[in-house]
Backbone bond lengths (Angstrom), bond angles and torsions (degrees), N, CA, C in turn:
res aa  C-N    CA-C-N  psi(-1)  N-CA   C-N-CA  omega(-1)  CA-C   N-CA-C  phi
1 X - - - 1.457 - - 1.531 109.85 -
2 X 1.344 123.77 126.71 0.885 127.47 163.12 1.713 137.50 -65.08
3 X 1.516 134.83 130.75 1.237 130.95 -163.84 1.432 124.88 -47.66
4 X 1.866 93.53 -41.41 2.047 117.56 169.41 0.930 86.68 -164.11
5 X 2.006 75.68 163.41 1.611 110.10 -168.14 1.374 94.84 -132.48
6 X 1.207 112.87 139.71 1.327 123.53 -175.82 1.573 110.12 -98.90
7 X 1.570 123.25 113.61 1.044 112.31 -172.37 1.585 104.00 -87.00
8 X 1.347 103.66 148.81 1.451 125.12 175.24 1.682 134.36 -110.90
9 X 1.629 94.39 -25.47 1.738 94.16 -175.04 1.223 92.04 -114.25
10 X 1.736 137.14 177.46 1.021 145.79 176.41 1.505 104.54 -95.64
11 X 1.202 129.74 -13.13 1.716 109.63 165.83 1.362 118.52 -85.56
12 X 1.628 105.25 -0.61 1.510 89.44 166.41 1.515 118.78 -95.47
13 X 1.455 108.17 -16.07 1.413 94.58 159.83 1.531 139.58 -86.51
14 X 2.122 95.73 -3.07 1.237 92.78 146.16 1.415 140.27 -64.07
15 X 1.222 115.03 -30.34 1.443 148.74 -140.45 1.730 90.99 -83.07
16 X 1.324 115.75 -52.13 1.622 118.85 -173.45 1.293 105.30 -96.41
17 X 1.578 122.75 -11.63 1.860 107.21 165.97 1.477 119.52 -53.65
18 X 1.614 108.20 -29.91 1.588 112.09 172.91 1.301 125.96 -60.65
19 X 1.677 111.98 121.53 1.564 97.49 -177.64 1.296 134.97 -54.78
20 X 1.611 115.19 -14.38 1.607 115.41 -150.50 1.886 72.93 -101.59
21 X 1.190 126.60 -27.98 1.507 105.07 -172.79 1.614 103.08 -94.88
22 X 0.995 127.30 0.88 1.909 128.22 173.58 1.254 86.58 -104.87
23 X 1.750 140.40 19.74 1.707 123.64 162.99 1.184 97.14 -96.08
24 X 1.502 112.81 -49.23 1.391 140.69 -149.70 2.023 112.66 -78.69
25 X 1.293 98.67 -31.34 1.455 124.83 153.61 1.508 124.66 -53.06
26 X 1.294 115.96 -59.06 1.245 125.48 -175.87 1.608 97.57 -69.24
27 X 1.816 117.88 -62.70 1.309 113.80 -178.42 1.675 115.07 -42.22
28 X 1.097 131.62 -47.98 1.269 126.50 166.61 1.694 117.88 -70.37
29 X 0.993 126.08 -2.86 1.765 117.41 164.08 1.459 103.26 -87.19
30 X 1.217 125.21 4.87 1.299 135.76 -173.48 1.569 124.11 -77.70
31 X 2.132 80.39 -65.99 1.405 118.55 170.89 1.648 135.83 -172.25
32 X 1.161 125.64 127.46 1.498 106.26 178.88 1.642 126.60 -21.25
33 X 1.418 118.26 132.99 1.469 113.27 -171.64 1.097 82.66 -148.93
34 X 1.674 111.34 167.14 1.508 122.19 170.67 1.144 97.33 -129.93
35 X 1.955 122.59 174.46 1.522 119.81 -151.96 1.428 106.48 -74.88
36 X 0.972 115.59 -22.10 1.880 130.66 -168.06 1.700 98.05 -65.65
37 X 1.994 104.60 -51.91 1.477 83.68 -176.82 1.340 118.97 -74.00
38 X 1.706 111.11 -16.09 1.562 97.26 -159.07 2.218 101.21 -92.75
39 X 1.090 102.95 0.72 1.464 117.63 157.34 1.674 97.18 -70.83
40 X 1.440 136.77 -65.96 0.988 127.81 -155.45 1.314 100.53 -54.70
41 X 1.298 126.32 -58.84 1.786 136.85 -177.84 1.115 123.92 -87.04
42 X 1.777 119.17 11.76 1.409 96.46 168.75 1.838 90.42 -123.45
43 X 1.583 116.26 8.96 1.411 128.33 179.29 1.058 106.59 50.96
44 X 1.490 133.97 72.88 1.360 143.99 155.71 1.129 120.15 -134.99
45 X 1.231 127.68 173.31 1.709 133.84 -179.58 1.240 91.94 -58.39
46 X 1.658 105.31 153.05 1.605 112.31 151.39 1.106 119.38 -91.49
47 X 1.592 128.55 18.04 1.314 110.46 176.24 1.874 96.15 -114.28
48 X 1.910 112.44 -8.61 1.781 97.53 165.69 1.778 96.16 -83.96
49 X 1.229 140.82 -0.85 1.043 139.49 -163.05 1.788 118.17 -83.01
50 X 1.750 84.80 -45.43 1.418 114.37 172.94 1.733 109.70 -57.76
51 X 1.179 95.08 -35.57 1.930 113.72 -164.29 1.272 88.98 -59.97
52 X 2.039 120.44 -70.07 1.338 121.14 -177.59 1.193 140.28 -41.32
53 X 1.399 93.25 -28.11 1.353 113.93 172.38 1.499 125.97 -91.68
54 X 0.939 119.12 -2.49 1.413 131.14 166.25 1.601 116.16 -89.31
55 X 1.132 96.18 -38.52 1.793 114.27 174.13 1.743 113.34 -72.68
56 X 1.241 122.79 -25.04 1.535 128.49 164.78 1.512 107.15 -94.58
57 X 0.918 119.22 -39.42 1.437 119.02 178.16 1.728 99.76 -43.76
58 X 1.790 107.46 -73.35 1.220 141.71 174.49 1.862 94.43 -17.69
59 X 1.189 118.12 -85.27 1.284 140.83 -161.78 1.464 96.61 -74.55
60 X 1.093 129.67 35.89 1.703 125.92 159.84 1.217 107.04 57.36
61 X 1.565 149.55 34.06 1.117 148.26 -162.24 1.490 110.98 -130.04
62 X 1.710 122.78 0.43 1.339 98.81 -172.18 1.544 70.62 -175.78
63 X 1.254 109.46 146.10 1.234 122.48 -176.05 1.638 128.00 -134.55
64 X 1.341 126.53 132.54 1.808 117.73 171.62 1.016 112.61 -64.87
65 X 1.769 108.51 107.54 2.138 116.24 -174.17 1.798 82.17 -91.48
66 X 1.127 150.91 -41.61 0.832 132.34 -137.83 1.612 119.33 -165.70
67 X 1.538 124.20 167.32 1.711 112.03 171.94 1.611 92.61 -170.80
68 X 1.636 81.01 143.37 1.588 107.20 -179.71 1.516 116.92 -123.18
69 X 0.981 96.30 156.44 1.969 94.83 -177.04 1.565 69.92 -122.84
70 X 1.884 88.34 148.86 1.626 123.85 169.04 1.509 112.28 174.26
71 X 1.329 89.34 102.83 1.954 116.06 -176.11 1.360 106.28 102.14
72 X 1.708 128.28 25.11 1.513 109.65 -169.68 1.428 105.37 108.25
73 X 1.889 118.10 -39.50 1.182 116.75 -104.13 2.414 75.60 -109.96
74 X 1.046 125.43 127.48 1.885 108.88 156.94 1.046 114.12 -64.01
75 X 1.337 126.82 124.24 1.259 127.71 148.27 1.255 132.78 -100.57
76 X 1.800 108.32 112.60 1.514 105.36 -178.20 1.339 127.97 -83.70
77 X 1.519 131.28 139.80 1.441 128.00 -159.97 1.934 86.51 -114.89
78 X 1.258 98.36 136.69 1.435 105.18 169.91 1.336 116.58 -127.53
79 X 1.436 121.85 147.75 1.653 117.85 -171.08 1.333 79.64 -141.21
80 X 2.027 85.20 166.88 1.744 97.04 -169.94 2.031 95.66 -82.72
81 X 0.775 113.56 -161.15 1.998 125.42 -171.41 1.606 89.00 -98.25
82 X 1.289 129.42 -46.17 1.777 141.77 -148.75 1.515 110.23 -166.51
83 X 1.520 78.59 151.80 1.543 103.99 -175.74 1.997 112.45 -52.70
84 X 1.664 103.89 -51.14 0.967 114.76 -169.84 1.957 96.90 -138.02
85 X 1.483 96.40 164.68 1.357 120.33 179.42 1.562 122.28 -107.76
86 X 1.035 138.40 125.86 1.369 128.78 -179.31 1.671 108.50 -134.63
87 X 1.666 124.74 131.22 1.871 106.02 169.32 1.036 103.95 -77.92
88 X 1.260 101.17 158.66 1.514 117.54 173.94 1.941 102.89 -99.14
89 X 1.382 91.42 145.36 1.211 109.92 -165.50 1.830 107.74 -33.08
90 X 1.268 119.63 -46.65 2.030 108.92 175.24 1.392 121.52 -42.78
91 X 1.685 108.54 -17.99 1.423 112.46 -164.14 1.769 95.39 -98.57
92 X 1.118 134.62 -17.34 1.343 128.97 179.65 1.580 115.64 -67.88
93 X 0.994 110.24 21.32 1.683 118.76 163.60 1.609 111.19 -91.01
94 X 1.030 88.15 -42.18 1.867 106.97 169.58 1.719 106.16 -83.19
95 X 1.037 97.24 72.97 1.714 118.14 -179.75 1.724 95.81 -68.42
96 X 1.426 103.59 -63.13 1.511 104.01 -167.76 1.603 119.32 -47.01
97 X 1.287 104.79 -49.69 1.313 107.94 -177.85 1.545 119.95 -100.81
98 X 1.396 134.00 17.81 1.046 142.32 115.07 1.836 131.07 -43.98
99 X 1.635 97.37 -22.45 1.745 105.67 -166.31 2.013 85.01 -89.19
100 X 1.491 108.84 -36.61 1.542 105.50 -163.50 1.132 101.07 -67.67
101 X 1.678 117.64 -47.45 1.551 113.47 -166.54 1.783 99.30 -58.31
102 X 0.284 122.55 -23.63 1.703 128.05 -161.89 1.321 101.65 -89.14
103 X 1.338 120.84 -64.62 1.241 124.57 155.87 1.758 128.03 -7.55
104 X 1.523 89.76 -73.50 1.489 103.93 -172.69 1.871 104.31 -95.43
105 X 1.024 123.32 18.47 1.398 127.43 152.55 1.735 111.50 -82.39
106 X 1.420 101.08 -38.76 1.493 94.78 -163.25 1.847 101.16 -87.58
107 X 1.127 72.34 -4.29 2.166 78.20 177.49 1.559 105.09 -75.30
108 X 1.567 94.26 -46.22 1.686 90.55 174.87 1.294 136.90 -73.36
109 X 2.103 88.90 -28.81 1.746 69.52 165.37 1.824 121.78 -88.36
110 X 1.238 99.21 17.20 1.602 92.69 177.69 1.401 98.53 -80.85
111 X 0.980 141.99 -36.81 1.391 153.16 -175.97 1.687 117.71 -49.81
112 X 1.958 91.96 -53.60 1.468 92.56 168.70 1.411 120.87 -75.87
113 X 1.301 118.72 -24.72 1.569 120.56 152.34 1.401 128.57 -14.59
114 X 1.934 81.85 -65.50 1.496 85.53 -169.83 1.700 121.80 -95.98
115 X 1.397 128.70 -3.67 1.048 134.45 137.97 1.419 112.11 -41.43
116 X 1.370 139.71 -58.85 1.428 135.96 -168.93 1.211 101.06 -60.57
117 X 1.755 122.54 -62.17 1.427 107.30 171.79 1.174 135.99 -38.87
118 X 1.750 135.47 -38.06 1.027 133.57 160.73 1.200 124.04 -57.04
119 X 0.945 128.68 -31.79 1.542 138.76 -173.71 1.628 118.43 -100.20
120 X 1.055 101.97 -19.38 1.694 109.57 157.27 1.522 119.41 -23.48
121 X 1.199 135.53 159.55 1.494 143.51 154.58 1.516 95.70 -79.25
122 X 1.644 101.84 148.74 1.663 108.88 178.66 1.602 115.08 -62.13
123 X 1.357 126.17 -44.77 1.128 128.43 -168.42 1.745 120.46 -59.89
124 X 1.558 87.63 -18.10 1.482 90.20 175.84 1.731 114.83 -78.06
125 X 1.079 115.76 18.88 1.567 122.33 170.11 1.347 117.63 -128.93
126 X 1.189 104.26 0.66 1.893 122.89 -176.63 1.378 95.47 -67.47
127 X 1.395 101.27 153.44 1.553 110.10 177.28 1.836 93.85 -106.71
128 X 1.394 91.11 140.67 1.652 110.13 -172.55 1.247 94.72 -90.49
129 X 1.292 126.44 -65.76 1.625 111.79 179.94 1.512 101.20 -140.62
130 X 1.294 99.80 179.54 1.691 119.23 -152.51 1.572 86.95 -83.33
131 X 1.280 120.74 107.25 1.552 127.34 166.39 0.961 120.72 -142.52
132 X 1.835 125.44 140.33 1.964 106.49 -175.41 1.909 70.57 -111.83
133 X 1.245 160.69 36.82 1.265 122.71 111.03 1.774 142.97 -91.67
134 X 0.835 99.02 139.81 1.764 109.32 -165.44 1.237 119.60 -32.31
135 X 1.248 104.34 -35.10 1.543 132.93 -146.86 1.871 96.28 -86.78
136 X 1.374 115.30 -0.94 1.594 101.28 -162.73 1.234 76.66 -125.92
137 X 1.577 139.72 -4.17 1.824 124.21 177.53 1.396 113.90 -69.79
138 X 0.926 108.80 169.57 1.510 119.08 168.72 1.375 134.27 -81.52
139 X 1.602 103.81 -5.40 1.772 112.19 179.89 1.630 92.65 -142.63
140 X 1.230 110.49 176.81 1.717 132.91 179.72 1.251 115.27 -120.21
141 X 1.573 114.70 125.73 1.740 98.71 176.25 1.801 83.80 -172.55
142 X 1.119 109.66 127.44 1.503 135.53 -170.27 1.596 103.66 167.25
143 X 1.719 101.43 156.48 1.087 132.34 171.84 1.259 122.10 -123.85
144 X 0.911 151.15 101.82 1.552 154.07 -169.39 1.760 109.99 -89.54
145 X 1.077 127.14 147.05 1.135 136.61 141.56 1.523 120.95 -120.83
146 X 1.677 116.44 133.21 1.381 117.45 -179.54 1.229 98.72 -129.23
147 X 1.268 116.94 177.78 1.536 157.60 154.27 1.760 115.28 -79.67
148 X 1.224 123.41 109.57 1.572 100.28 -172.07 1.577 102.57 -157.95
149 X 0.883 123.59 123.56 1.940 115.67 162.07 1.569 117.53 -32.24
150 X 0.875 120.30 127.89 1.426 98.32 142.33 1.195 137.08 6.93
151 X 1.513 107.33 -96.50 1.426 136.99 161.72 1.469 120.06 -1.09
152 X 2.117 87.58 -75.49 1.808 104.17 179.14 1.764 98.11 -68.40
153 X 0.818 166.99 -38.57 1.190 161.54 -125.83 1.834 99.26 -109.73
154 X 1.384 121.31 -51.31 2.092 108.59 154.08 0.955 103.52 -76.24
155 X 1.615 155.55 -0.53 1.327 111.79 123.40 0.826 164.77 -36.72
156 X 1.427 117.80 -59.59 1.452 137.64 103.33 1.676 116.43 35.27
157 X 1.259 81.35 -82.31 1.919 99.47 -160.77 1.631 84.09 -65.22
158 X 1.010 121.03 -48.69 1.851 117.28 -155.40 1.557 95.42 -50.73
159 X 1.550 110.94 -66.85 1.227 116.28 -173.64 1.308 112.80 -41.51
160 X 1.114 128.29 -58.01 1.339 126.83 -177.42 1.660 136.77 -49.88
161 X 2.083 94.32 -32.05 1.628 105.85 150.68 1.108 111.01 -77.84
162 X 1.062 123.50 -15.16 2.048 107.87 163.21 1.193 122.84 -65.73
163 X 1.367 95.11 -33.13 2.318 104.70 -176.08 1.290 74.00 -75.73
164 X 1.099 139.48 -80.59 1.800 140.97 -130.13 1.966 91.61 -62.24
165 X 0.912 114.97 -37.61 1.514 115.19 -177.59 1.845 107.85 -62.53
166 X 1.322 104.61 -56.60 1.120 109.37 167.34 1.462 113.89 -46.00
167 X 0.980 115.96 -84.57 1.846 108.31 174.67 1.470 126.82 -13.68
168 X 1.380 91.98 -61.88 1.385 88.47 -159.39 2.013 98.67 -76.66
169 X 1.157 112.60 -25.27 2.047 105.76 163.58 1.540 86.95 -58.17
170 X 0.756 136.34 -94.56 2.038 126.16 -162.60 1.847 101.66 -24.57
171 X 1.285 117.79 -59.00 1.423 106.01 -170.19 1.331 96.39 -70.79
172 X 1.245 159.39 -73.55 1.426 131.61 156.54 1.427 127.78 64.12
173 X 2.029 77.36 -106.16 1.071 123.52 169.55 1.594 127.12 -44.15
174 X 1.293 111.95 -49.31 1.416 140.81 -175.90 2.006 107.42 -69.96
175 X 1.711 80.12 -11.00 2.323 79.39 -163.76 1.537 92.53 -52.96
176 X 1.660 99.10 137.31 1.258 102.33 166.15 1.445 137.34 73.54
177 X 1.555 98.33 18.47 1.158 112.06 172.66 1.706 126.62 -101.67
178 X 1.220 133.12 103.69 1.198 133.80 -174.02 1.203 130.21 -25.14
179 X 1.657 109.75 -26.76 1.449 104.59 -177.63 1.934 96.46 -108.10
180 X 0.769 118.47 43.00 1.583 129.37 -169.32 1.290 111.47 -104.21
181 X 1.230 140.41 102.13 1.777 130.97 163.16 0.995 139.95 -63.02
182 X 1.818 145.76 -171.40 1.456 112.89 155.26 1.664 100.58 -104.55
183 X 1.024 119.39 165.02 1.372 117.70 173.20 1.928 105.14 -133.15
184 X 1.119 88.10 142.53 1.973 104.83 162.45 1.093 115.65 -97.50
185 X 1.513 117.39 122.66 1.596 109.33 147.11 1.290 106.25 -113.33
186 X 0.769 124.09 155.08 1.620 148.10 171.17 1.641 126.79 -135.08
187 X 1.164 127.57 87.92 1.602 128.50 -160.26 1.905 97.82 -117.55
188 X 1.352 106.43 133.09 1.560 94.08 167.98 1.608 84.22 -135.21
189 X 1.262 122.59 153.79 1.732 133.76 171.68 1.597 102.00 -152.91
190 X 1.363 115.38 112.77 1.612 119.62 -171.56 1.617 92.83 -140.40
191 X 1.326 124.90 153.83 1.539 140.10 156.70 1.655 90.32 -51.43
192 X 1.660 82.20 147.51 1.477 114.14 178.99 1.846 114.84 -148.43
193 X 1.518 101.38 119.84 1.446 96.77 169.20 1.735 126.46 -56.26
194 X 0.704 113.36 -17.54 1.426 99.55 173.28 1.372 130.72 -176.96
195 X 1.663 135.79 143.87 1.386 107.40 -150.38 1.219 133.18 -85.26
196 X 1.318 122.14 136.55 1.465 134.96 161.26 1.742 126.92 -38.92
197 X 1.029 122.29 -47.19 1.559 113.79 157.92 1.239 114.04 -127.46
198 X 1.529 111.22 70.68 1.839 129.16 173.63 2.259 92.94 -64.43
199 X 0.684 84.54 -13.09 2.273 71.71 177.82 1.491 81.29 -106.50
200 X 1.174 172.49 -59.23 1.425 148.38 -163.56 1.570 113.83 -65.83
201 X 1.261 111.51 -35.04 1.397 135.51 174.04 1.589 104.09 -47.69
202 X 1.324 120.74 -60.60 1.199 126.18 -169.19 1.656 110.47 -75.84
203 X 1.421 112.68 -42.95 1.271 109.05 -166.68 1.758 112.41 -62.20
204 X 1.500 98.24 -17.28 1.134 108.39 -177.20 1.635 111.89 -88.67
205 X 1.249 124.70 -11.34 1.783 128.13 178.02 1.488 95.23 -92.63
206 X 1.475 121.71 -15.58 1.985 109.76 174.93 1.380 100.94 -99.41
């Protein structure tokens, strides 16, 4: 699987503005599935399931890694092409539906977020030692709201694919090491009309 995919035609960025195919997307950047399971977990027919899946397949977005027989029966396993999706600059005329695909990606991955959290081991929320700063726990979980230009804000983002670059050369490094864990991050930061905790906001300017 590739890290990104650079989209090129405009039905594929039709293709992932749809929610049931930006669910069905993410579930396969995950892991190989076939239509039966992703009917089982996304609770729909397998024959609108089949449809979605014919339509990403179609549009270079998800591919047959594999097939099993069990009961008689083939089973096809499909995975997405890449980790992540990006347009390529011809498609930024199509602003609108560049904002949906994007949109309903980050819905999904909030979703897989929050499945992992549930399903987590307990200790991974344990407090390691007695600290009121964040920075010395053992997990991450905050929401920020700022004030920011433009400007400072892809700054921002750059830096942050530099840390994230960094990391993942350390996990790398670490493949296969016994005393090694897995870890999640999950970060989304997008413009917002208006603020979310305006009474914390204030208590904090008196």
């Amino acid at each position: 699987m590739k890290e990104m995919k650079t989209l090129t035609d405009y039905s594929q960025l039709k293709a992932i503005s749809d929610p049931i195919r930006a669910e069905i997307l993410m579930r396969l950047i995950e892991r190989p599935l076939t239509g039966k399971m992703l009917s089982d977990k996304i609770k729909m027919s397998r024959a609108n399931i089949h449809y979605h899946l014919k339509e990403l397949e179609k549009n270079h977005l998800i591919e047959l890694v594999r097939k099993e027989e069990k009961g008689g029966v083939i089973q096809k396993f499909y995975q997405s092409v890449a980790r992540g999706f990006t347009p390529s600059a011809d498609l930024l005329p199509y602003l609108s539906d560049v904002s949906e695909s994007a949109r309903q990606m980050l819905i999904q991955m909030n979703e897989s977020t929050k499945s992992a959290i549930l399903s987590a081991p307990e200790k991974s929320f344990e407090w390691q030692t007695a600290s009121e700063d964040p920075s010395d726990w053992n997990f991450v979980g905050s929401i920020w709201q700022l004030e920011l230009t433009e400007e400072d804000f892809q700054k921002w983002i750059k830096k942050y694919f530099t840390l994230m670059d960094e990391l993942r050369e350390i996990s790398r490094k670490t493949k296969n090491n016994p005393d090694a864990n897995y870890y999640l991050v999950s970060t989304m930061a997008f413009e917002i009309d208006e603020l979310m905790m305006e009474e914390n906001i204030k208590k904090e300017e008196k």
